[in-house]
N, CA, C and O of each residue as an XYZ file, in Angstrom:
780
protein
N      -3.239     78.311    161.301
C      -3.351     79.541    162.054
C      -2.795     80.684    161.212
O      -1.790     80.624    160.503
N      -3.481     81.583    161.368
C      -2.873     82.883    160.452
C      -2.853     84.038    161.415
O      -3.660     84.951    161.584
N      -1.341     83.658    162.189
C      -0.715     84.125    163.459
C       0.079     85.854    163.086
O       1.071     86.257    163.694
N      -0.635     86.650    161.982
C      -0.058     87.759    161.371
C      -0.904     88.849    161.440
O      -2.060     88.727    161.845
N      -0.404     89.975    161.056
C      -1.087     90.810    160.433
C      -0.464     91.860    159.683
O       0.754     91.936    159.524
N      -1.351     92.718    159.194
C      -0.942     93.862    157.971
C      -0.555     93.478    157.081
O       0.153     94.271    156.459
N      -0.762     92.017    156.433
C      -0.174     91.239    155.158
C      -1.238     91.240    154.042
O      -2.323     91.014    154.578
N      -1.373     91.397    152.742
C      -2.270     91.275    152.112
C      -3.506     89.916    152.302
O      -3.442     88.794    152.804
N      -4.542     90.660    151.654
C      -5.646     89.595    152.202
C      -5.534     88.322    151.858
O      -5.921     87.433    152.616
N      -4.942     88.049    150.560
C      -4.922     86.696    150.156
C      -4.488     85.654    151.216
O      -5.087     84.629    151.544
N      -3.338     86.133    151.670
C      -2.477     85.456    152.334
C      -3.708     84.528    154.015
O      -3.496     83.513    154.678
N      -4.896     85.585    154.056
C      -5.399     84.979    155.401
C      -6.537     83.772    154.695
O      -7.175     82.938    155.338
N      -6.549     83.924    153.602
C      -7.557     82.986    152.730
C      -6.671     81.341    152.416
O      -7.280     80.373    151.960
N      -5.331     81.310    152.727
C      -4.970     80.310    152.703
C      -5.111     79.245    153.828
O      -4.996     79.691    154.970
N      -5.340     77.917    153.697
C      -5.034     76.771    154.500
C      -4.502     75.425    153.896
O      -4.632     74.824    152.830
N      -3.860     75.242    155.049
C      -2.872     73.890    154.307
C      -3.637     72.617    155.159
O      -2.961     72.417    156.168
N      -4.569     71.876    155.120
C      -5.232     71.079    155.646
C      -4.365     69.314    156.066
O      -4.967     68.253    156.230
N      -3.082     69.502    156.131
C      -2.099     68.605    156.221
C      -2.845     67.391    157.265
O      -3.730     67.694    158.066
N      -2.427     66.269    157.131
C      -2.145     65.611    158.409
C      -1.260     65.797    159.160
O      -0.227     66.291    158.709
N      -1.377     65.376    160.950
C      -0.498     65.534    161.921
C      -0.306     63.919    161.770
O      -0.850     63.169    160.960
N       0.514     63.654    162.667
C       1.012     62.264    163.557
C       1.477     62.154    164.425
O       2.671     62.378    164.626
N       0.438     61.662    165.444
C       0.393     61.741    166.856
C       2.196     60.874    166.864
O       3.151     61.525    167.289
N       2.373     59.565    166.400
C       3.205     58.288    166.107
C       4.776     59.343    166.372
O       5.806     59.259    167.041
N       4.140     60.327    165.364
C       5.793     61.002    165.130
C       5.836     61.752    165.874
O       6.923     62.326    165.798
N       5.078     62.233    166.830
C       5.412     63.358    167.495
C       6.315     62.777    168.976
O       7.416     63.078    169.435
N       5.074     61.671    169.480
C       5.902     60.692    170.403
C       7.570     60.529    170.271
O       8.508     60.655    171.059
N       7.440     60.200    168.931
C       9.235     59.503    168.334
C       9.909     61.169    168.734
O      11.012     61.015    169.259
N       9.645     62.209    168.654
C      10.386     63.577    168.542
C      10.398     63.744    170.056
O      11.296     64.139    170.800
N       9.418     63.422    170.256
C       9.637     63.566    172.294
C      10.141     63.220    172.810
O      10.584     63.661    173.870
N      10.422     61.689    172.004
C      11.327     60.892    172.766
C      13.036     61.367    172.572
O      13.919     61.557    173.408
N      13.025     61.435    171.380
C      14.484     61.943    171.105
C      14.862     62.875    171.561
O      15.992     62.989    172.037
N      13.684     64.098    171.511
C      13.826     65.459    172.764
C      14.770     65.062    174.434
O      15.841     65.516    174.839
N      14.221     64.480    174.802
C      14.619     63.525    176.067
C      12.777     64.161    177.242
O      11.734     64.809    177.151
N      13.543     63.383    178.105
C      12.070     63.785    179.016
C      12.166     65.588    179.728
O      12.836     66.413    180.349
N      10.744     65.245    178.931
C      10.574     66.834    180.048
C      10.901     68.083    178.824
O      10.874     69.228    179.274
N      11.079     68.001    177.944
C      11.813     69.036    176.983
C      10.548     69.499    176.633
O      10.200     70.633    176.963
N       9.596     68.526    175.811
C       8.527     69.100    175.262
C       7.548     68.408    175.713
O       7.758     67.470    176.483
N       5.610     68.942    175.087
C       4.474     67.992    175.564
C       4.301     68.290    174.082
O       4.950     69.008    173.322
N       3.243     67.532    173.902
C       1.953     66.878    172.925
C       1.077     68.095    173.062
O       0.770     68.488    174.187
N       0.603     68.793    171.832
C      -0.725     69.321    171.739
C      -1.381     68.953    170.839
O      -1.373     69.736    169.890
N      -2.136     67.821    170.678
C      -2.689     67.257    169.599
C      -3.869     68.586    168.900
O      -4.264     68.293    167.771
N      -4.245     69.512    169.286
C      -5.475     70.317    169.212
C      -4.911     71.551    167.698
O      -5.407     71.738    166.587
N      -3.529     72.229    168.488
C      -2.551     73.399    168.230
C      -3.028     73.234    166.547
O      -2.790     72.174    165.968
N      -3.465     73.959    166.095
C      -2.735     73.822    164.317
C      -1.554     74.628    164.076
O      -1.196     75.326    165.024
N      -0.921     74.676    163.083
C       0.130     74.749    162.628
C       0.396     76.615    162.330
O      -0.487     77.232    161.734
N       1.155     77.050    162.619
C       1.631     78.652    162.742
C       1.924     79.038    161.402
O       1.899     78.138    160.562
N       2.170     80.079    161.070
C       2.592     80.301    159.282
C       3.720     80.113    159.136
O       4.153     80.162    157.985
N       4.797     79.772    160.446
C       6.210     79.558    159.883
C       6.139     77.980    159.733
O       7.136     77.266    159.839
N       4.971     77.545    159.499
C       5.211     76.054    159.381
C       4.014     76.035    158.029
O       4.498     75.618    156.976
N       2.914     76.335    157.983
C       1.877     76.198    156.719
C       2.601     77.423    155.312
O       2.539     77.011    154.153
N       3.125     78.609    155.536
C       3.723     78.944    154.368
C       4.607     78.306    153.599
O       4.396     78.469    152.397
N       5.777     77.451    153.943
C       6.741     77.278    153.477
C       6.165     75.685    152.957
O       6.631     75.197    151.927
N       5.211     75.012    153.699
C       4.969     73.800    153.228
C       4.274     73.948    152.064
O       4.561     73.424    150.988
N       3.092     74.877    152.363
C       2.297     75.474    151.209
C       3.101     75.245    149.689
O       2.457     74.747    148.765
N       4.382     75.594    149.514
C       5.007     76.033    148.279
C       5.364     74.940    148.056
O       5.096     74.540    146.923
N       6.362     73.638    149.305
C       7.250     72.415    149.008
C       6.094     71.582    148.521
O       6.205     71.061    147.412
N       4.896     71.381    149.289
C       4.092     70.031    149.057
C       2.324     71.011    149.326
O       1.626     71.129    150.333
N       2.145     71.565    147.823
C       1.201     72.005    147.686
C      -0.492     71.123    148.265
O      -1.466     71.539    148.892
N      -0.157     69.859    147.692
C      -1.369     69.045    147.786
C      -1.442     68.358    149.451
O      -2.122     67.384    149.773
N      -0.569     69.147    150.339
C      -0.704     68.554    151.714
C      -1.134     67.049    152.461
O      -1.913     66.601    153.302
N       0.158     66.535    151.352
C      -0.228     65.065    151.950
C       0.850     64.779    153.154
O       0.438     63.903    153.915
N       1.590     65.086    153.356
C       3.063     64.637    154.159
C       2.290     65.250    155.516
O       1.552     66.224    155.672
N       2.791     64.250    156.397
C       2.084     64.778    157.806
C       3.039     65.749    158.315
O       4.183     65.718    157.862
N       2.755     66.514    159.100
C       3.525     67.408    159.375
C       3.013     67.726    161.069
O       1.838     67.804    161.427
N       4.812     67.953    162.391
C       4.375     68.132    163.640
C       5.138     69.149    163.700
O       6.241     69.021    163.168
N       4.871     70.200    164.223
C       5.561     71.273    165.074
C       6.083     71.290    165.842
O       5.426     70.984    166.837
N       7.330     71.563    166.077
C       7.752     72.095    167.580
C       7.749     73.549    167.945
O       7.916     74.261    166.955
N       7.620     74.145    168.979
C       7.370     75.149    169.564
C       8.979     75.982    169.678
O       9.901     75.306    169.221
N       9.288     77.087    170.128
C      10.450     77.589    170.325
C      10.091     77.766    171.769
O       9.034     78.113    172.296
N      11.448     77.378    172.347
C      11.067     77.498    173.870
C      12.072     78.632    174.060
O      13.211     78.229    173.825
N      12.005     80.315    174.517
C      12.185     81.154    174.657
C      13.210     81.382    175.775
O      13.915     82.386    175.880
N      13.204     80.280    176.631
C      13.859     80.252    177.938
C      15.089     79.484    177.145
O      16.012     79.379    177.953
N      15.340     79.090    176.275
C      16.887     78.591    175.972
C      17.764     79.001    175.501
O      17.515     79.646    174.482
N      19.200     78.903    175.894
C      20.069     79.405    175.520
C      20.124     78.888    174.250
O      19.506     77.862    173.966
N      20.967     79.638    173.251
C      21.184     79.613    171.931
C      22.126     77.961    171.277
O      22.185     77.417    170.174
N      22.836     77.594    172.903
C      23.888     76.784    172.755
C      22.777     75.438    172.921
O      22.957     74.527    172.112
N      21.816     75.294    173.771
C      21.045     74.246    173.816
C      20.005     73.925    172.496
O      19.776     72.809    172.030
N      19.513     75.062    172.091
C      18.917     75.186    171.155
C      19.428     74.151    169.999
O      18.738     73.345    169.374
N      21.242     74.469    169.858
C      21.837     73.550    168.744
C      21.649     72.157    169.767
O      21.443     71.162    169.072
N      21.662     71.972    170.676
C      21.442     70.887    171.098
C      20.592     69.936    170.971
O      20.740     68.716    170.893
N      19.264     70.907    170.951
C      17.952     70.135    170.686
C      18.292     69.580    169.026
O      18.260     68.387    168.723
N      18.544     70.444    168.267
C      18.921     69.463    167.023
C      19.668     68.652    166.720
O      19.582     68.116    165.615
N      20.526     68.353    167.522
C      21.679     67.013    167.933
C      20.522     66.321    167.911
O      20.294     65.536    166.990
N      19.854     66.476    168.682
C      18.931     65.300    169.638
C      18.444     64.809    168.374
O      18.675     63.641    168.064
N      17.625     65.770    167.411
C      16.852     65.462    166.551
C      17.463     64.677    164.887
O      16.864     64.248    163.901
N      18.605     64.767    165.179
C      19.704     64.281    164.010
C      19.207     62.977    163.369
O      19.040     62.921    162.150
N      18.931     61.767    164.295
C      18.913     60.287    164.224
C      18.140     59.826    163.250
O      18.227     58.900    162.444
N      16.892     61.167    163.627
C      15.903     60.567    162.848
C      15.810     61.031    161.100
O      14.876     60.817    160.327
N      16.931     61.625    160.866
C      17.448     61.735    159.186
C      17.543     60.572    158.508
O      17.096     60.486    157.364
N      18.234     59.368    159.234
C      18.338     58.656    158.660
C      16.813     57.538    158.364
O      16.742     56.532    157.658
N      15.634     58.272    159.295
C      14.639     57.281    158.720
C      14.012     58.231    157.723
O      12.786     58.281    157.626
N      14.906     59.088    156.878
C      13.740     59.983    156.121
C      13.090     60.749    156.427
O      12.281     61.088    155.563
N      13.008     61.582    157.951
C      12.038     62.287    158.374
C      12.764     63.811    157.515
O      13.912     63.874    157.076
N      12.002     64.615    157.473
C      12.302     66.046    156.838
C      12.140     66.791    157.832
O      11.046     67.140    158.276
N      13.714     67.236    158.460
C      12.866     68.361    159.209
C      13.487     69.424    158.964
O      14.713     69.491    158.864
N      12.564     70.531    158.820
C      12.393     71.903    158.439
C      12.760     73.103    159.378
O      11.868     72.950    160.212
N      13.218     73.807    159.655
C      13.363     75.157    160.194
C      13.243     76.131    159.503
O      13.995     76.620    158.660
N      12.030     76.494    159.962
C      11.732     77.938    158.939
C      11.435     79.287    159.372
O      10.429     79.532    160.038
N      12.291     80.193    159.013
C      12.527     81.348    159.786
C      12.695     82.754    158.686
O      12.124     82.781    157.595
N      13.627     83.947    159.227
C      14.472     84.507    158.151
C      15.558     84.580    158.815
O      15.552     84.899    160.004
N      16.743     84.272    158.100
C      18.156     85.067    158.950
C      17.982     86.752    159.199
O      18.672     87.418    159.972
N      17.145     87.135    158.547
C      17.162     88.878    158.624
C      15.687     89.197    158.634
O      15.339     89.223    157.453
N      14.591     89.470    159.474
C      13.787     90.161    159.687
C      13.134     90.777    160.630
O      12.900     90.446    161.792
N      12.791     91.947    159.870
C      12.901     93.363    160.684
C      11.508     93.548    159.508
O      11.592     93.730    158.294
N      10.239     93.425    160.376
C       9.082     94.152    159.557
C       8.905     95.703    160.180
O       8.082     96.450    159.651
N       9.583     96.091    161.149
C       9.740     97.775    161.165
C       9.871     97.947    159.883
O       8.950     98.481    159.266
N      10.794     97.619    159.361
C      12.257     98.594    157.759
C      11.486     97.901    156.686
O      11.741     98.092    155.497
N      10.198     96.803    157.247
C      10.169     96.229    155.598
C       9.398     97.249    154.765
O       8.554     98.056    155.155
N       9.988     96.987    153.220
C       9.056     97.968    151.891
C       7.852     97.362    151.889
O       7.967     96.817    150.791
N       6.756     97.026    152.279
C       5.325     96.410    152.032
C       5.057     96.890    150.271
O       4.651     96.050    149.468
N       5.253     97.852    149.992
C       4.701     97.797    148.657
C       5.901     97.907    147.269
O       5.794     98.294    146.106
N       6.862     97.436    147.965
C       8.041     97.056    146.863
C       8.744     95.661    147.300
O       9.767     95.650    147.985
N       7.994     94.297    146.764
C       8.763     93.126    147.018
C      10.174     93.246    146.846
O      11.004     92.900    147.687
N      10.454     93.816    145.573
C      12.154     93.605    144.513
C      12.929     94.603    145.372
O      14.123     94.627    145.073
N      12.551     95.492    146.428
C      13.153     96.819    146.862
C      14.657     95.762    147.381
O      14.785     94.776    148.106
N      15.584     96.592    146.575
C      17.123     96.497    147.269
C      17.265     96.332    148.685
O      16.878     97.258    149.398
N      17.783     95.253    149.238
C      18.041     95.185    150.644
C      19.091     95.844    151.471
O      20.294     95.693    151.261
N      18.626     96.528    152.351
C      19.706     97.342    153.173
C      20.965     96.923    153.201
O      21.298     95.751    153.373
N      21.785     97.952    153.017
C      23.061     97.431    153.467
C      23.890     96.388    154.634
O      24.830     95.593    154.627
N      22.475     97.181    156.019
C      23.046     96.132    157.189
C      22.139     94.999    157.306
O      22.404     94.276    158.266
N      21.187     94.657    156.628
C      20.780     93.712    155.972
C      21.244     92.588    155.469
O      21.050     91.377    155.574
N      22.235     93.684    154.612
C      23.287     92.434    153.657
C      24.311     91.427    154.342
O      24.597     90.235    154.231
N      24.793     92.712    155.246
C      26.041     92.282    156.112
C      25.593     91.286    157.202
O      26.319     90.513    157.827
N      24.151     91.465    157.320
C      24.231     90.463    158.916
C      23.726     88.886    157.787
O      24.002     87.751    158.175
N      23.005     89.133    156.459
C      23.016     87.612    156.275
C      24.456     87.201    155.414
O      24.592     86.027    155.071
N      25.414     88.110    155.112
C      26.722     87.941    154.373
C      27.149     87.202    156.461
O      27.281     86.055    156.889
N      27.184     87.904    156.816
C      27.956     87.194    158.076
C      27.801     85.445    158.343
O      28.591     84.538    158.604
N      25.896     85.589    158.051
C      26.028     83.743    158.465
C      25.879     83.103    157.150
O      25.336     81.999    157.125
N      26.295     83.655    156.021
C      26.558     83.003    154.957
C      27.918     82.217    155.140
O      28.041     80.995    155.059
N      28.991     83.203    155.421
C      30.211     82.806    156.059
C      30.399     82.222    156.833
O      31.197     81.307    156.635
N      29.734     82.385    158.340
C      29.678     81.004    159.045
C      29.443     79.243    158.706
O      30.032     78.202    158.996
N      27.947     79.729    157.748
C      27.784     78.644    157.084
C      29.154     77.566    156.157
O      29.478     76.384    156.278
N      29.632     78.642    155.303
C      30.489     78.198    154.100
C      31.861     77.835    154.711
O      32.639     77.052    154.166
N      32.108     78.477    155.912
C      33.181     77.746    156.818
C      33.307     76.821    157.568
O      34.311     76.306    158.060
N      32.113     76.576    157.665
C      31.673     75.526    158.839
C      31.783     75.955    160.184
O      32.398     75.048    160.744
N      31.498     76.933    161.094
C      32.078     77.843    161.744
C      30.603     77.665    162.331
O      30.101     78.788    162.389
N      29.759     76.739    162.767
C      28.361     77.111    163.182
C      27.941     77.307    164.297
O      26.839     77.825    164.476
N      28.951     76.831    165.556
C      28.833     77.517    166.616
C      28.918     78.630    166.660
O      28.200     79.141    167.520
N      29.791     79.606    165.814
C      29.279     81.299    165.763
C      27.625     81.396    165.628
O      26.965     82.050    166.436
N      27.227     80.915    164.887
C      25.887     81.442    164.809
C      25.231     81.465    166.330
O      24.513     82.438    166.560
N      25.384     80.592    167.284
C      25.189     80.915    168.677
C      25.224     82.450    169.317
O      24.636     83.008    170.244
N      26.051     82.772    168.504
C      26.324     84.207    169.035
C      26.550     85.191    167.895
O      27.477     85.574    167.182
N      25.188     85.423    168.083
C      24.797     86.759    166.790
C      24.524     87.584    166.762
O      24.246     88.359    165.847
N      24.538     87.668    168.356
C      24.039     89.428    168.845
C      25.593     89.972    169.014
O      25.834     91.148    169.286
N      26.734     88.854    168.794
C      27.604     90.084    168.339
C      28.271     89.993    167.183
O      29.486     89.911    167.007
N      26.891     90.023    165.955
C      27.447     90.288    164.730
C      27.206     91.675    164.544
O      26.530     92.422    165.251
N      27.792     91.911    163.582
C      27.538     93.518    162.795
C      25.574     93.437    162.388
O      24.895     92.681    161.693
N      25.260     94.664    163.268
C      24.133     94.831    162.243
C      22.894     93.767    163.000
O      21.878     93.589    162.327
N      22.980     93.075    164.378
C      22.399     91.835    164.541
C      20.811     92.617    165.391
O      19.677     92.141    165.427
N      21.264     93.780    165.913
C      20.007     94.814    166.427
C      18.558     94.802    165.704
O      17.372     94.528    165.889
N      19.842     95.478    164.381
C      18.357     95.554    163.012
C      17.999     94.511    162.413
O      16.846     94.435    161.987
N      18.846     93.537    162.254
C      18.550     92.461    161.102
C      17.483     91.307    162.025
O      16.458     90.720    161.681
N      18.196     91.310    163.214
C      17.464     90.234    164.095
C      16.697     91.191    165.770
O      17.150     91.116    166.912
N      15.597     91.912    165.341
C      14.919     92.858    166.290
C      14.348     91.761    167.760
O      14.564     91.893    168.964
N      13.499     90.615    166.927
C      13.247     89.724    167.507
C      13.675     88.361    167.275
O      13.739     87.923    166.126
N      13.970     87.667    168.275
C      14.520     86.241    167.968
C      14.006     84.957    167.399
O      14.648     83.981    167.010
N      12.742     85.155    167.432
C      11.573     83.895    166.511
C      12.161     83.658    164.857
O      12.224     82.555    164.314
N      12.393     84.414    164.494
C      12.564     84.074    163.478
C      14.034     83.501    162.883
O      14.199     82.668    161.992
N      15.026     84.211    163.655
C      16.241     83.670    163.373
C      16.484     82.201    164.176
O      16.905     81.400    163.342
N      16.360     81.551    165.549
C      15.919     80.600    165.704
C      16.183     79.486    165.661
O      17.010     78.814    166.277
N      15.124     79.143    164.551
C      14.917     77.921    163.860
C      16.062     77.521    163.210
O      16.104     76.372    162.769
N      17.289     78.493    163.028
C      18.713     78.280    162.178
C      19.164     77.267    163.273
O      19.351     76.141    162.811
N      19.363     77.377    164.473
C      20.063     77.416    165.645
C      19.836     75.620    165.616
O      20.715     74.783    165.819
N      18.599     75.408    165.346
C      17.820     73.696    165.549
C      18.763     72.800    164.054
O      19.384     71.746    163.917
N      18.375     73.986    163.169
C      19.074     73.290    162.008
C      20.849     73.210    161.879
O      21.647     72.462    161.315
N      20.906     74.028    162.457
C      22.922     73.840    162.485
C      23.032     72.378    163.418
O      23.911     71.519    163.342
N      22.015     72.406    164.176
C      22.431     71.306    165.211
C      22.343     70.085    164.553
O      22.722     69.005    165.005
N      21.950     70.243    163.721
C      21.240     68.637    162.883
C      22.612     67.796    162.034
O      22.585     66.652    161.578
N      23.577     68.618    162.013
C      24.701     68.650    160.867
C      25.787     67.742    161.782
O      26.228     68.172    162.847
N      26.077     66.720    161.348
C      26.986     65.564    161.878
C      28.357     65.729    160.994
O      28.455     66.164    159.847
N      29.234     65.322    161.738
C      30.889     65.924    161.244
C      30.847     65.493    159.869
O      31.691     66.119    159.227
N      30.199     64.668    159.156
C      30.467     64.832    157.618
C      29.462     65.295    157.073
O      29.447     65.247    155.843
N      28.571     65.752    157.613
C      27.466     67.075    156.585
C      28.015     67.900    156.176
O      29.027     68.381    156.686
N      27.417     68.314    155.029
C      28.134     69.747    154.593
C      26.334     70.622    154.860
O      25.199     70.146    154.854
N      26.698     71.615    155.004
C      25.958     72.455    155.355
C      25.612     73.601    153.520
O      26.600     74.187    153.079
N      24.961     73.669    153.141
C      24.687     74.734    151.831
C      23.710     75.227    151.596
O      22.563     74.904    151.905
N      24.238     76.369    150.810
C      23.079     77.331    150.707
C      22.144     77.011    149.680
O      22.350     77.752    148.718
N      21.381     76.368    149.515
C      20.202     76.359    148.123
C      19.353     77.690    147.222
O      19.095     77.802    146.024
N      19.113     78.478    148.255
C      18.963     79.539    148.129
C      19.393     81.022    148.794
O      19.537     81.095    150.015
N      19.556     81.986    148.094
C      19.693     83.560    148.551
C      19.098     84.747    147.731
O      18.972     84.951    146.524
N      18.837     85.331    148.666
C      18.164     86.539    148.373
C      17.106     87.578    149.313
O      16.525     87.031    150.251
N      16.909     88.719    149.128
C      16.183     89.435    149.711
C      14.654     89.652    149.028
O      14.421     89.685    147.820
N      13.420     89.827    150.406
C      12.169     90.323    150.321
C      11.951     91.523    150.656
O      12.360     91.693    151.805
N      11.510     92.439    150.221
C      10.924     93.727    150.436
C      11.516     94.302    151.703
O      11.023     94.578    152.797
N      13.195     94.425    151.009
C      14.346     95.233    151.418
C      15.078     94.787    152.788
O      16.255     95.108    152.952
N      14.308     93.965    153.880
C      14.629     93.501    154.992
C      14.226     92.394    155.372
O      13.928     92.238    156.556
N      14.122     91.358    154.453
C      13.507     90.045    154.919
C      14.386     89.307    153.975
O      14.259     89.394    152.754
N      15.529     88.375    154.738
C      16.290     87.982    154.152
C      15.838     86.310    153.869
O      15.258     85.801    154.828
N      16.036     85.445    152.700
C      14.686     84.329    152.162
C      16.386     83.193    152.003
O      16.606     82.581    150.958
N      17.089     83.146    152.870
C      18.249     82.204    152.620
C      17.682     81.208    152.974
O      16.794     81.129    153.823
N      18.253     80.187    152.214
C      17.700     78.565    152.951
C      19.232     78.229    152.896
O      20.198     78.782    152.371
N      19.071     77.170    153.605
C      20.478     76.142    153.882
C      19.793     74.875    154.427
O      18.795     74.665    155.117
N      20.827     74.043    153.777
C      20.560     72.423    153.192
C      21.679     71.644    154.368
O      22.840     71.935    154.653
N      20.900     70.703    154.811
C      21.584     69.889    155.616
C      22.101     68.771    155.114
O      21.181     67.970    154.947
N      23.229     68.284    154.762
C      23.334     67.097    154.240
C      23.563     66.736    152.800
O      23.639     65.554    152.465
């Protein structure tokens, strides 16, 4: 699905033709508990799930299932649902949350990728850098009262997916950053590593 717009054209010319698995999605439902989520065998995959795979596993062999963001949850259940989803680390499953800690396509530069990232930009992903590096991840629950959390996080889809992945982290994970940096001045591209 190419669930966007105002992005250069290339970007709608892409598809990631992956397999699903019905097998795994069951196993995620189940761990969900009852009633959390359904099955859409039909749905294809959103760009916060075909961009980022696009780059890890170009040749789209790894099956890949989505979960949905359910809008009605508190931030605290949210880490919950990734408790739920923890178990299945140990059979190797990869699971992904892919978001930005900081975006705001109001403020973004569209025609300067390298453009310097705002100051309150900096500060709201310097904030859950720190959460991160402290281990402090129940703050991230509550980020609307960080500095700067208005602009950096306008809408909540994208920040999110952090919320699933903090949950995933069992008292001897370490939580790290693999990557940092800014996109076209307000799109902050941090990843953090579970495990």
């Amino acid at each position: 699905m190419h669930d966007f717009s105002g992005f250069p054209d290339e970007l709608y010319h892409i598809g990631y033709p992956c397999p699903g698995s019905p097998e795994m999605a069951e196993r995620v439902r189940a761990a969900l508990g009852p009633g959390v989520v359904s099955c859409d065998m039909e749905r294809g995959l959103d760009h916060g799930a075909w961009s980022v795979q696009h780059h890890m596993y170009p040749l789209a062999f790894i099956p890949v299932i989505q979960i949905s963001l359910d809008v009605s949850l508190t931030s605290e259940e949210r880490m919950e649902l990734g408790k739920r989803l923890s178990p299945l680390r140990d059979e190797g499953v990869l699971i992904l949350g892919s978001g930005n800690v900081v975006h705001n396509l109001g403020l973004v530069d569209l025609d300067n990728e390298q453009a310097p990232a705002y100051t309150w930009a900096q500060s709201f992903d310097s904030w859950v850098a720190g959460c991160v590096e402290s281990n402090h991840l129940e703050e991230l629950t509550r980020y609307r009262l960080a500095p700067f959390s208005e602009l950096a996080v306008p809408t909540d889809e994208h920040y999110i997916p952090l919320l699933y992945v903090a949950g995933l982290r069992r008292s001897d994970d370490m939580l790290t950053t693999v990557f940092e940096g800014f996109q076209n001045a307000s799109l902050s591209m941090r990843c953090i590593r579970v495990g």
